[in-house]
C-alpha positions in Angstrom: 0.0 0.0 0.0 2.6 2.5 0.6 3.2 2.3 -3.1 -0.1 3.0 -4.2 -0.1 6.2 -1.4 3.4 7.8 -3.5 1.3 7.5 -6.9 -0.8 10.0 -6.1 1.6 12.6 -4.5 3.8 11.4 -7.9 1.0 12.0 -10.4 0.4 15.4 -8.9 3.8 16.8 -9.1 3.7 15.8 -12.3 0.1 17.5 -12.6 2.0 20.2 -12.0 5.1 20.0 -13.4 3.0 19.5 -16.7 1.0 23.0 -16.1 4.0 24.7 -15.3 5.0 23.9 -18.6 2.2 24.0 -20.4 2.2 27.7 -19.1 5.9 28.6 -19.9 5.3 27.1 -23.7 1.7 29.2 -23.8 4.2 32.1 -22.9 7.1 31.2 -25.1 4.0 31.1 -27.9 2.3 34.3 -26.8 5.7 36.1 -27.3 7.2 34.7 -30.6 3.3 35.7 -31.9 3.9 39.6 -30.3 7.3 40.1 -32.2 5.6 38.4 -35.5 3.0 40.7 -35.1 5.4 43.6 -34.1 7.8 42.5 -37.1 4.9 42.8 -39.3 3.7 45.9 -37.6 7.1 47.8 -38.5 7.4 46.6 -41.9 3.9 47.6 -42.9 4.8 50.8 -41.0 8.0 51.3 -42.7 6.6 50.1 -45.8 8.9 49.3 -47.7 11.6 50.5 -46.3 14.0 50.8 -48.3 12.2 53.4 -50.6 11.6 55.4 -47.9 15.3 55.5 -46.8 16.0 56.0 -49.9 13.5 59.4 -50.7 14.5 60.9 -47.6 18.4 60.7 -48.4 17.9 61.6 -52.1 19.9 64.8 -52.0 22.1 63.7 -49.5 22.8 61.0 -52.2 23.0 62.9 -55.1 25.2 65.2 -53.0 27.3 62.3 -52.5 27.5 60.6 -55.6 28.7 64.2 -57.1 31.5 64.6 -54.6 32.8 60.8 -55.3 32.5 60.9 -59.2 29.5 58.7 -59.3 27.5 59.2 -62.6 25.1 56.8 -62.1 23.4 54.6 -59.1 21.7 51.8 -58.6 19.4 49.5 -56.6 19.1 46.0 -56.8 18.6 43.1 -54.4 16.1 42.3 -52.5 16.1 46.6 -51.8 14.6 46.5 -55.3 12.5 43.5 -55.1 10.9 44.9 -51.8 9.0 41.0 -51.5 11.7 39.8 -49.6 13.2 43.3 -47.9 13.7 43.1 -44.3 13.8 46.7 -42.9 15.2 44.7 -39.6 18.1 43.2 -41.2 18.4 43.6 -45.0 21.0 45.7 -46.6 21.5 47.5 -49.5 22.7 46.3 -52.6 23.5 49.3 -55.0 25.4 49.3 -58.8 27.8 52.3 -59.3 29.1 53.4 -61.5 31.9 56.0 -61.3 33.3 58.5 -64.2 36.6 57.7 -66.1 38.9 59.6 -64.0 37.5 57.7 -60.6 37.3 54.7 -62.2 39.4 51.9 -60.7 40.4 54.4 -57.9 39.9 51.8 -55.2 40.3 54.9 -52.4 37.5 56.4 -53.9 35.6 53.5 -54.3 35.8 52.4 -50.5 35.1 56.4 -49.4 31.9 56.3 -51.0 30.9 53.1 -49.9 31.7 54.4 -46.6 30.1 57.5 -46.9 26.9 55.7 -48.1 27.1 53.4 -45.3 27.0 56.2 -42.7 24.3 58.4 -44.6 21.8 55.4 -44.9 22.9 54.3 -41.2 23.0 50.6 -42.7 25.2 48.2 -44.7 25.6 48.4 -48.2 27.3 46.2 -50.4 28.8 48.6 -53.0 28.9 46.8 -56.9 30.5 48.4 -60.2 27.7 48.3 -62.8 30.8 47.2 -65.0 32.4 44.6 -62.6 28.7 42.8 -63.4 28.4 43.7 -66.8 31.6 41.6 -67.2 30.9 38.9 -64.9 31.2 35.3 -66.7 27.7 34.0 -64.3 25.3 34.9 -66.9 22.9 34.0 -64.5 24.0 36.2 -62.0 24.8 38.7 -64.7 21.4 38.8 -65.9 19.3 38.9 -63.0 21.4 41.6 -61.3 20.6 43.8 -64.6 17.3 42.9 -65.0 16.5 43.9 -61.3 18.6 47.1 -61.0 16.4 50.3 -60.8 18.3 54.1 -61.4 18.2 55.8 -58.3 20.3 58.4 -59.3 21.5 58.8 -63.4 
């Protein structure tokens, strides 16, 4: 019999041992659903995020790209697909292209990238238009292209 007396006590430690847990994963749920919603809430607020980055640093860009020797600027990415644009985490993917006497001027090339960087307040990864153009991945070559839209021309 004293067996059958430690079930009981057993079963209801479990009893509770399960609510407890039940509780902390109703919790754990209840909070991964707030930051989806929150997530969703900030992108939907931000919009798309990137063009509003974007429109509100226009002049500071075009600014920019005239002080570097930038002739013409580009978005591409998931910053120009917007479907898959994470205003959290993405970064920017821009095309440059730079005038002859900057060209291959690998000083100016990392000051602008950096100057970008600091202006948007978010990585960038900084690609010459050309450096694709001539890229042997035709795949790569052609969807870059195809997805690139003139920010600044």
């Amino acid at each position: 019999m004293e067996g059958r007396a430690c079930k009981p006590v057993e079963a209801r430690a479990v009893g509770r041992e399960y609510a407890r847990c039940a509780a902390e994963q109703m919790q754990t749920n209840r909070a991964i659903h707030r930051s989806t919603q929150e997530a969703a809430h900030v992108r939907a607020h931000i919009g798309d995020g990137v063009d509003a980055i974007l429109t509100t640093h226009r002049a500071a860009l075009r600014d920019l790209c005239r002080r570097h020797g930038v002739v013409r600027l580009e978005v591409f990415g998931s910053a120009a697909r917007r479907r898959d644009y994470d205003p959290l985490r993405s970064d920017i993917d821009l095309l440059v292209t730079f005038a002859p006497e900057v060209r291959n001027d690998l000083a100016a090339f990392a000051a602008f990238h950096d100057a970008v960087e600091t202006l948007l307040g978010r990585p960038v990864d900084l690609v010459e238009r050309e450096a694709v153009e001539a890229s042997r991945n035709a795949l790569r070559r052609r969807r870059i292209l195809a997805e690139a839209e003139p920010l600044l021309s």
